[in-house]
C-alpha positions in Angstrom: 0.0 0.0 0.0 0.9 3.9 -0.6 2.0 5.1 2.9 3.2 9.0 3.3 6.8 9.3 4.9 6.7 10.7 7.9 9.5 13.1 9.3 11.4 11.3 12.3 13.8 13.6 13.1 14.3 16.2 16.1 11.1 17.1 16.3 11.6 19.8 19.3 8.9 21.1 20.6 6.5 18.7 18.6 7.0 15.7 20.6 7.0 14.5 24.6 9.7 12.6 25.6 9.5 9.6 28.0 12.0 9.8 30.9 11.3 6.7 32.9 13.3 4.0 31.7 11.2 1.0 30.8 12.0 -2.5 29.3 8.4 -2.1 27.1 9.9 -0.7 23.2 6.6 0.9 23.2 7.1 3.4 26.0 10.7 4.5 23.8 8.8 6.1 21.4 8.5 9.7 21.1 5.1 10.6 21.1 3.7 13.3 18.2 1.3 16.0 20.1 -1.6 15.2 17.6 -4.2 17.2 19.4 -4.1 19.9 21.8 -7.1 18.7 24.0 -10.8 17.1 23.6 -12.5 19.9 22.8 -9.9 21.4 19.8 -11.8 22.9 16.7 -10.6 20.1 13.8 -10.2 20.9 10.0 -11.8 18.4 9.0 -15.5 18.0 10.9 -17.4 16.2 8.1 -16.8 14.5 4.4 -18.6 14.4 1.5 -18.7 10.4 0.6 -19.9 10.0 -3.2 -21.2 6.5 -3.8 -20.5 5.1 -6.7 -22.2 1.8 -8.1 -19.7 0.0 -10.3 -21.0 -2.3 -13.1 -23.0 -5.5 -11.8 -21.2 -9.2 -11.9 -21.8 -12.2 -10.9 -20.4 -12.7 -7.2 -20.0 -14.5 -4.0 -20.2 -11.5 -2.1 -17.4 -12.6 -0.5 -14.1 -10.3 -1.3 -11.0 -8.6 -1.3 -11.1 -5.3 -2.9 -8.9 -1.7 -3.5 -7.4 0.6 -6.0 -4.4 -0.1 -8.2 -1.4 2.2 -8.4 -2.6 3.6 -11.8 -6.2 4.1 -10.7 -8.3 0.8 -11.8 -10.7 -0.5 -9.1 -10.5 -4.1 -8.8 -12.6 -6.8 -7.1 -11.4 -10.5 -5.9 -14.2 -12.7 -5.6 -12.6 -15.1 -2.5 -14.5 -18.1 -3.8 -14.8 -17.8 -7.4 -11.1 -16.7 -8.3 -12.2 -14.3 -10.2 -10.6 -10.9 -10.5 -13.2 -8.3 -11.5 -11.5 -4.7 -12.8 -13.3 -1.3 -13.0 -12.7 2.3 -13.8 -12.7 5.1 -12.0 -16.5 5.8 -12.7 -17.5 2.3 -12.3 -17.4 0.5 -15.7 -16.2 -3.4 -15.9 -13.1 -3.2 -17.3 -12.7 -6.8 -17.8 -12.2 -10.2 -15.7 -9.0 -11.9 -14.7 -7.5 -15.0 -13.2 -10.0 -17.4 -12.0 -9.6 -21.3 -10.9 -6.9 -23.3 -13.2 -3.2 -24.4 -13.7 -2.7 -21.5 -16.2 -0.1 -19.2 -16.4 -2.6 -16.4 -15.5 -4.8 -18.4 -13.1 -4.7 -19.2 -9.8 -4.8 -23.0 -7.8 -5.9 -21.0 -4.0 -9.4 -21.5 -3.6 -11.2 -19.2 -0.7 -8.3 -17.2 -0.3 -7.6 -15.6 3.0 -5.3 -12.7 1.7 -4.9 -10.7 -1.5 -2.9 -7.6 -1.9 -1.4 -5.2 -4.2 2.2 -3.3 -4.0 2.8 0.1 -5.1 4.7 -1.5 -8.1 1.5 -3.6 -9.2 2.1 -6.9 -8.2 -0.5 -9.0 -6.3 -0.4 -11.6 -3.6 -2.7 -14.1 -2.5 -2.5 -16.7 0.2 -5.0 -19.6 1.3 -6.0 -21.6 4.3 -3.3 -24.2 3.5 -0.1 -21.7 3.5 -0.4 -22.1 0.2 1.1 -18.5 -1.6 1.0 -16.8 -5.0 2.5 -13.8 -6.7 1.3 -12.3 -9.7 2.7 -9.5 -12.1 0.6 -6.3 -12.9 -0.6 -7.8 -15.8 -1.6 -11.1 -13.9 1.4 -13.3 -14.9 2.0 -15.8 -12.2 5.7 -15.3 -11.2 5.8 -17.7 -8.2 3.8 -20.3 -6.4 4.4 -22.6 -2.8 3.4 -24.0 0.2 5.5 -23.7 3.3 4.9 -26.6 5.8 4.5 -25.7 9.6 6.7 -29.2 10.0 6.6 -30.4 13.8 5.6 -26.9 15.1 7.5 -25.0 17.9 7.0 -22.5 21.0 9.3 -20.3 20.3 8.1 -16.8 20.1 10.4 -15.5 17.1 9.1 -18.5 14.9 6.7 -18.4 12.1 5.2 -22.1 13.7 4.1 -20.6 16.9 1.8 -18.3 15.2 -1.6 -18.7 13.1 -3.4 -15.8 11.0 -4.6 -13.3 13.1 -8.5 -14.4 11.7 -10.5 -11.5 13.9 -8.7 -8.6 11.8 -6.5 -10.2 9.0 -4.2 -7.5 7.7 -1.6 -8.3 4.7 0.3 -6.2 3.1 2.6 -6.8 0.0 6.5 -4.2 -0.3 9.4 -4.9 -2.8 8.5 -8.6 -2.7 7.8 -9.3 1.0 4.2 -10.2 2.2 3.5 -9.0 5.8 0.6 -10.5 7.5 -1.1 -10.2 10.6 -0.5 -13.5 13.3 -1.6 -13.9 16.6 -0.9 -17.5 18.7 -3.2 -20.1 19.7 -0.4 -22.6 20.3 -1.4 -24.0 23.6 2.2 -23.7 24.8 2.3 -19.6 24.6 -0.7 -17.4 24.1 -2.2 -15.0 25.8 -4.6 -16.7 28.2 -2.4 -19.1 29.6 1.1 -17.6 29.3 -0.2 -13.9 29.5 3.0 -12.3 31.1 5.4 -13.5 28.9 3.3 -13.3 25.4 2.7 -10.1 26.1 7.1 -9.2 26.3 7.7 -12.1 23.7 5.0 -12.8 21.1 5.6 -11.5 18.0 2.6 -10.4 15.3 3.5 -10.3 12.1 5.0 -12.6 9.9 7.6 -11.9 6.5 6.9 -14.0 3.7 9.5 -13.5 0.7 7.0 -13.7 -1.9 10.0 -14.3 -5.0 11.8 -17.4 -3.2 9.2 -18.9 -1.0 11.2 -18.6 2.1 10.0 -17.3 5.4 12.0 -14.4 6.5 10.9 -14.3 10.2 8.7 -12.3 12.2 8.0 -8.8 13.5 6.7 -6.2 16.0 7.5 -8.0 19.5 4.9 -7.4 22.5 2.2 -5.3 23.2 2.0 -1.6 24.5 2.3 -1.1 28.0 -1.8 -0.4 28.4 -2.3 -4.2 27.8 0.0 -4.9 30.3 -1.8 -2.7 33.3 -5.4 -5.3 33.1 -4.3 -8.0 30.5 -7.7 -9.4 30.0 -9.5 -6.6 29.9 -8.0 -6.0 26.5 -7.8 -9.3 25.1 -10.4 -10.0 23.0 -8.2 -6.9 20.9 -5.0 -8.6 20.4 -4.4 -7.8 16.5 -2.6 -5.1 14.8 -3.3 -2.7 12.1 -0.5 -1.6 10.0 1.1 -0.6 6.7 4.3 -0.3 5.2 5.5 2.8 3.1 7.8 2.7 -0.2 11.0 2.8 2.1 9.5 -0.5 3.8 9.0 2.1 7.2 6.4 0.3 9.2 3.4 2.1 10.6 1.7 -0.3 13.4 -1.5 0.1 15.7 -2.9 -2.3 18.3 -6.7 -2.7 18.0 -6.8 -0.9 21.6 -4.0 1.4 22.1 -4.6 4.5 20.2 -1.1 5.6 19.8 0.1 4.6 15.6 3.8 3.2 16.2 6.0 4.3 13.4 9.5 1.8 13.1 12.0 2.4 9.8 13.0 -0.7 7.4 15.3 -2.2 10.2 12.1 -1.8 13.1 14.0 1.0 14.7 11.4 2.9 16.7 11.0 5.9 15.1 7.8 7.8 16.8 4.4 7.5 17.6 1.5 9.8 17.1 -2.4 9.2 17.4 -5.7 10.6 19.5 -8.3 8.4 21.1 -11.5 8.1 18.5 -15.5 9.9 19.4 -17.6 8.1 21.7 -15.5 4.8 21.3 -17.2 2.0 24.2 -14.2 1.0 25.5 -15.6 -1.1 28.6 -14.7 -4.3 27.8 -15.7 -7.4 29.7 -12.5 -9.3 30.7 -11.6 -12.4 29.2 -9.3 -14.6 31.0 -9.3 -18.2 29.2 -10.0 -19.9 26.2 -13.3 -20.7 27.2 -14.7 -17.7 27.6 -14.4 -17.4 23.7 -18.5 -16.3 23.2 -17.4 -13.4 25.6 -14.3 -12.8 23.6 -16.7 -12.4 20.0 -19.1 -10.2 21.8 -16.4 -8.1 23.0 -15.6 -7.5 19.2 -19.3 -7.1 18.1 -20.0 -4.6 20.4 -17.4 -2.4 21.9 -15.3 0.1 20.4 -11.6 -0.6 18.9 -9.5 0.0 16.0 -9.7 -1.6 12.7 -7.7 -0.3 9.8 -4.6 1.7 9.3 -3.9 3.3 5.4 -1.7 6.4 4.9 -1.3 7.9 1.1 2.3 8.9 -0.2 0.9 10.7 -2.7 -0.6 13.2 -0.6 0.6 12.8 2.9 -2.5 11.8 4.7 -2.8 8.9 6.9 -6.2 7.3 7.5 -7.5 5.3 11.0 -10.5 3.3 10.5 -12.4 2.2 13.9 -15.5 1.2 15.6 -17.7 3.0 18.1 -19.8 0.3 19.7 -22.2 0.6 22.1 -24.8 0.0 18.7 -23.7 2.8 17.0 -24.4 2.6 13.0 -21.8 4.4 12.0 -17.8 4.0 12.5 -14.8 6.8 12.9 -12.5 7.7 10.1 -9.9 9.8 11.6 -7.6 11.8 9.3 -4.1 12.5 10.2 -1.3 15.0 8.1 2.3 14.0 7.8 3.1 15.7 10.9 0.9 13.2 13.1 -1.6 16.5 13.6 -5.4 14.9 14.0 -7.6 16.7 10.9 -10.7 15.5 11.5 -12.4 13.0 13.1 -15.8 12.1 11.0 -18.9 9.5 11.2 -18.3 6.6 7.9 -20.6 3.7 7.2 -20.0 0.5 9.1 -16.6 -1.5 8.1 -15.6 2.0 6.2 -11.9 2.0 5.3 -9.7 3.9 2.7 -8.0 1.7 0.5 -6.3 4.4 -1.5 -6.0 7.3 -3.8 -6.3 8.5 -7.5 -6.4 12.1 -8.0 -8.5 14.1 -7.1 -9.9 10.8 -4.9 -9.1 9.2 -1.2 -11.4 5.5 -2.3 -12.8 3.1 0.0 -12.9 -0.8 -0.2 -16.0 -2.0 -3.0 -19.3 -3.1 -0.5 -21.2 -6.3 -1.6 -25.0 -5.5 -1.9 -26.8 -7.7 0.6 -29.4 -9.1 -1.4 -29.5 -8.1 -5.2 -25.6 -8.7 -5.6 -25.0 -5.2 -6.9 -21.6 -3.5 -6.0 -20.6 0.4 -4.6 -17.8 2.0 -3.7 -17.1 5.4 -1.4 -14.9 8.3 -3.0 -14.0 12.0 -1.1 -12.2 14.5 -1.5 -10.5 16.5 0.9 -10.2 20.4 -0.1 
């Protein structure tokens, strides 16, 4: 994805500096002042969503969706293969890949991941760790499966870990899939090793998408709010998080509303971020594995972040999250490349940007619920 580059340098008076020592990488950061206090004027109180209703096909309504780096809207259908393209103002463009051996077809069936780079190239992924890369044209450069083998404990290990299935994030950089894991290894995870999984475990996993090796894992621990009422906060144990052109990484825990900022090398850089409107943050606490039905309504119901996208192109970074307590509507907030909070604004339900074309910020394509029909959200921001 197209992620702005934040400045990291000596930011003066523009950040707060931690003094305490602490073990926790989190609490290194420098944190960006993104707002002054609660009840700041923003520049940004509302936006204009167009909807657009692309061209009707024939669909699971089941999907992976987002904008291309030259502006065409495409459309994965997850359990027919296909790959449904669109303009800008909604016309089918044509249809690409579907099931086969083909050079230009895929062999995952139900994937579980598919993402674009900012060069063009796709990956997709399936239940079975079974990857593909395609070119921008759909060429199939690489396919593999990578074998958990025996399985291991070990924190820093791509076999301790599973997808992250509550909020699956991949992300696709110079070759190198990133995706979203969390543990259910009955050896270390959170419930029954909570104190060290939350120093040691490790979620998210490198993928090297050209040789079909696993290049480890990334972002270690959790922020030191976890750590003060562990099960309060864990039913909210995924990240959010992209990665810009210079393969800087931009992570968010689903309740900590700080963004974590680390360069290529995971070098903590700064943080920046402000806690979203009327966000129903009164979990229920969930201390073992069978207290998974209290876990689920924790994430039906209460407020938490869900999506992290920030635009090079333009410099604005985008955090997606829900409001609970039966709100219909979700937060969008809008950030500049300074960290400074824009706006803060009411989105449909599961609203996230996916990208840019100009003049255009674009949200993911929605599946009609009944008739099959397809829309997509576009704003500007003046």
């Amino acid at each position: 994805m197209k992620i702005l580059g934040f400045l990291a340098c000596g930011f003066g008076l523009l950040m707060s500096f931690s003094c305490a020592k602490s073990d926790n990488v989190y609490d290194t950061f420098h944190v960006v002042k993104s707002s002054a206090d609660k009840n700041m004027s923003l520049n940004l109180e509302t936006v204009h969503l167009d909807t657009m209703h692309l061209d009707t096909v024939h669909c699971s309504g089941e999907s992976f969706s987002g904008i291309t780096p030259d502006g065409t809207i495409y459309y994965l259908d997850r359990y027919f293969g296909w790959l449904y393209e669109f303009s800008q103002d909604g016309k089918l463009l044509g249809r690409k890949l579907g099931f086969g051996r083909g050079p230009e077809e895929t062999l995952i069936k139900k994937s579980v991941c598919f993402v674009n780079s900012e060069s063009g190239e796709y990956a997709m992924c399936g239940k079975s760790l079974d990857f593909e890369l395609f070119s921008k044209d759909y060429k199939k450069e690489n396919n593999f499966r990578i074998s958990y083998g025996e399985g291991t404990t070990e924190p820093d290990s791509f076999r301790t870990y599973s997808n992250a299935w509550s909020n699956m994030v991949g992300r696709l950089h110079d070759g190198l899939l990133y995706q979203g894991k969390m543990s259910e290894n009955p050896s270390f995870n959170y419930f029954d090793n909570t104190e060290s999984y939350l120093k040691e475990s490790m979620h998210m996993s490198v993928v090297n998408m050209r040789s079909g090796e696993i290049e480890g894992m990334k972002v270690t621990g959790f922020p030191s709010v976890y750590g003060k009422d562990p099960y309060k906060f864990s039913s909210f144990q995924c990240i959010n998080f992209d990665v810009n052109k210079d393969g800087n990484m931009y992570v968010n825990f689903e309740a900590d509303s700080l963004i974590y900022v680390f360069d290529k090398d995971m070098k903590p850089q700064f943080a920046f971020g402000a806690g979203g409107k009327n966000m129903d943050r009164d979990y229920s606490s969930v201390s073992s594995w069978e207290q998974m039905p209290v876990y689920q309504t924790n994430r039906e119901t209460k407020g938490y972040y869900s999506w992290v996208e920030c635009i090079d192109e333009t410099g604005m970074c985008f955090r997606s999250y829900r409001k609970g307590d039966g709100s219909e509507v979700d937060g969008l907030q809008i950030y500049d490349r300074k960290g400074k909070l824009l706006g803060d604004v009411d989105v449909p339900r599961d609203f996230k940007v996916t990208g840019y074309a100009a003049p255009y910020y674009y949200s993911q394509v929605f599946d009609g619920e009944d008739d099959g029909s397809l829309s997509i959200f576009r704003f500007k921001l003046d």
